[in-house]
C-alpha positions in Angstrom: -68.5 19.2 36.7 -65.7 19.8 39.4 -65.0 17.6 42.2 -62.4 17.9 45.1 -59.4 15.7 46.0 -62.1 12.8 47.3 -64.5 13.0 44.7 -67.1 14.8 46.4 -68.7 17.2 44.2 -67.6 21.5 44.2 -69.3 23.2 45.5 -69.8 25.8 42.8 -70.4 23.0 40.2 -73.6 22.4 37.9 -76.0 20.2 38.8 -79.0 19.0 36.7 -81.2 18.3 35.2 -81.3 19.8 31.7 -84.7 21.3 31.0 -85.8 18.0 28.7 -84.9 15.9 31.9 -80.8 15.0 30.5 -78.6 13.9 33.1 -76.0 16.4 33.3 -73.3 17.0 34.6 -72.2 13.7 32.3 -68.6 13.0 34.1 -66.6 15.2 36.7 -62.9 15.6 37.2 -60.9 17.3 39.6 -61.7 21.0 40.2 -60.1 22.2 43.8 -56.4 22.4 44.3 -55.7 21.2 40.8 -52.1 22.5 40.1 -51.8 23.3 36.4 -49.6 25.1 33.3 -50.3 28.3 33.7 -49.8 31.9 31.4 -46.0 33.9 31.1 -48.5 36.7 33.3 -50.2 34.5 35.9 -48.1 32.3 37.8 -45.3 31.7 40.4 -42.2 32.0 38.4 -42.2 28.5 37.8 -44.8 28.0 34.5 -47.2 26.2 37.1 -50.2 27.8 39.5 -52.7 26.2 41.6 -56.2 26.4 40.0 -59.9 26.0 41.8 -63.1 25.5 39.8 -64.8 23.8 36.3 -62.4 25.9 34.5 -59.9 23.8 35.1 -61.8 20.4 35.6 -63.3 21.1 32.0 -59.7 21.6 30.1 -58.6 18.0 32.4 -61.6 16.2 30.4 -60.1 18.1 27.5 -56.9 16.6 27.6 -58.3 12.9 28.6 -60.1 12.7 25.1 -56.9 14.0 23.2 -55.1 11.4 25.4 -57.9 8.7 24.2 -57.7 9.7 20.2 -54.0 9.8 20.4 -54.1 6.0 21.8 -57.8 5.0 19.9 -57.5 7.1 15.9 -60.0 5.2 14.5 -62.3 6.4 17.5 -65.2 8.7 16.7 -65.8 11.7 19.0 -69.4 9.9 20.4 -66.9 6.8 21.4 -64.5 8.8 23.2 -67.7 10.3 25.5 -69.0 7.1 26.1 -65.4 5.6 26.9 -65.0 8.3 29.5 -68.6 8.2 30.6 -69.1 4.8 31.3 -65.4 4.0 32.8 -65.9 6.6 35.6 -66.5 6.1 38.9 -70.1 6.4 38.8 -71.3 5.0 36.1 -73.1 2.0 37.6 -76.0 4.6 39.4 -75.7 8.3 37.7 -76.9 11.2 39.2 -78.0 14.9 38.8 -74.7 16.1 41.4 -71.6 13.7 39.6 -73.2 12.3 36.6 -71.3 9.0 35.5 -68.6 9.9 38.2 -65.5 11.4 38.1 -62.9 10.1 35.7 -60.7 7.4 35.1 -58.0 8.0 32.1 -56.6 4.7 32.2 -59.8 2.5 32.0 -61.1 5.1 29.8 -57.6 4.2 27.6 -58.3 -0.3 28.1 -62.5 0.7 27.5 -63.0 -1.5 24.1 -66.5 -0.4 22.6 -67.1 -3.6 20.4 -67.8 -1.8 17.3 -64.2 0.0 17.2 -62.6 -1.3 14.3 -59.2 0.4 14.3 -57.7 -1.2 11.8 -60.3 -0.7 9.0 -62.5 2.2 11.4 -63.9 3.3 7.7 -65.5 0.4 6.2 -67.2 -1.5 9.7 -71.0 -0.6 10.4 -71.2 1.6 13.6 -73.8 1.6 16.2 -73.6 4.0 19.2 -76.1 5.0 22.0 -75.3 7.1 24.3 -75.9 8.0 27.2 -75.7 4.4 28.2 -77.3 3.6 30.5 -80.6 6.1 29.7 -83.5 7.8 30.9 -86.0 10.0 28.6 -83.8 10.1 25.5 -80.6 9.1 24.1 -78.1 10.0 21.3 -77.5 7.3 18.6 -74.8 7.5 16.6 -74.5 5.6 13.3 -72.8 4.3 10.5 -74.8 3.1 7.2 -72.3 1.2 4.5 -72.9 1.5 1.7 -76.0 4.3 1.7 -79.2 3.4 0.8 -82.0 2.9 3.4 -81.8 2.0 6.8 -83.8 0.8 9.6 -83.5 1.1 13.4 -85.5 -1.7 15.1 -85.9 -1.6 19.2 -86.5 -4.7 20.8 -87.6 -5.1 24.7 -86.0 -7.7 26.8 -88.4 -10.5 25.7 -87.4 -9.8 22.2 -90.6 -8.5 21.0 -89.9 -5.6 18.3 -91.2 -1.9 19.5 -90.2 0.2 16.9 -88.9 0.1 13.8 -87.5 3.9 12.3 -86.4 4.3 8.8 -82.9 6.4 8.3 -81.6 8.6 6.0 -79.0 7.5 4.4 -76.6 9.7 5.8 -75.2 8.7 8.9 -76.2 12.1 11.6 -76.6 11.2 15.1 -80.1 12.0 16.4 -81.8 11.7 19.5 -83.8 8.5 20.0 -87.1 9.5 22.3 -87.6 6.5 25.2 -90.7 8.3 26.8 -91.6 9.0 30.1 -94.1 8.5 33.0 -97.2 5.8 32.2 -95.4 5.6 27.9 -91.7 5.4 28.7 -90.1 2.4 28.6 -89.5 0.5 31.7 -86.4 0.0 33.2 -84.4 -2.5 31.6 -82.3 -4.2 29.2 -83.4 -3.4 25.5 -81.8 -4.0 21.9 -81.1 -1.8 19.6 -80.5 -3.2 15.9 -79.3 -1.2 12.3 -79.7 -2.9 9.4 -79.5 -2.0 5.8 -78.7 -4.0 2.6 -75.1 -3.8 3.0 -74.4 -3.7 6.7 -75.8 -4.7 10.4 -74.7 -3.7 13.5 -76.8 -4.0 17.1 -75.7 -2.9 20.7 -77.3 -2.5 23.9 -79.6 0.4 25.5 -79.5 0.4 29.4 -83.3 2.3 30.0 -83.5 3.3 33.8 
């Protein structure tokens, strides 16, 4: 999404939800008055024009996860979303107008996800959900060392197990389902545990 110089959302920007009930947009950055590199045909002379809109606040975000894998290689592309996502300014109460809130490159560049390994990124388990925090659905991203069989196990807060999912092998993202209405999960604080024969890893799930 685009947002003007004090964070209030554009006025021409997206809002959601998606059609399956997704938060969206998931982060905004600066899309009014946004002066920018611009083409040898369209600008001042100078190289630089002023720009207005989410074509402009979308190649910003752009360029702040380029800035983040430059400073974070051993960073998949799921950590550099949720790095961005839950550093910006919103990302204690989302919403359907700024999502997680517009922004911030630098505590996006200090944010330390716990399962970054950048010195040995290839041979630590990985365990991602996002978005974090979540309502309806969320995208896990995972690691499984060493192949072989897998299992997700989802824990509520009193540590009682809810599910437990077998895994391919492979390690493909895919959307964990959290329910809604009278057989979603109530807001909370849940965990969220991979294990296999060679590897565990476990992280957090915000449910709201």
């Amino acid at each position: 999404g685009g947002a003007f110089p004090d964070g209030s959302v554009w006025d021409q920007s997206s809002h959601g939800p998606t059609a399956d009930g997704r938060t969206k947009p998931e982060v905004i950055a600066r899309g009014s008055g946004t002066y920018a590199a611009a083409s040898p045909e369209d600008h001042n002379g100078e190289g630089y024009r002023e720009f207005d809109g989410t074509s402009v606040a979308t190649p910003l975000v752009t360029g702040a996860a380029a800035l983040l894998l430059q400073a974070h290689p051993g960073w998949t592309p799921m950590m550099v979303r949720e790095a961005l996502m839950l550093t910006a300014d919103s990302a204690q109460m989302p919403d359907n107008d700024r999502g997680w809130g517009r922004i911030d490159v630098l505590a996006a560049l200090a944010y330390g996800p716990s399962d970054v390994g950048e010195a040995t990124p290839s041979i630590r388990p990985r365990l991602v959900v996002s978005p974090n925090p979540a309502t309806g659905s969320a995208l896990v991203d995972f690691r499984n060392i060493g192949g072989g069989p897998a299992h997700l196990e989802l824990y509520a807060p009193s540590g009682r197990l809810l599910r437990r999912l077998s895994l391919a092998s492979t390690s493909e993202p895919f959307t964990l389902d959290l329910g809604s209405g009278a057989h979603g999960l109530i807001p909370g604080v849940y965990l969220l545990r991979l294990h296999s024969a060679a590897s565990e890893a476990s992280t957090k799930l915000i449910v709201r």
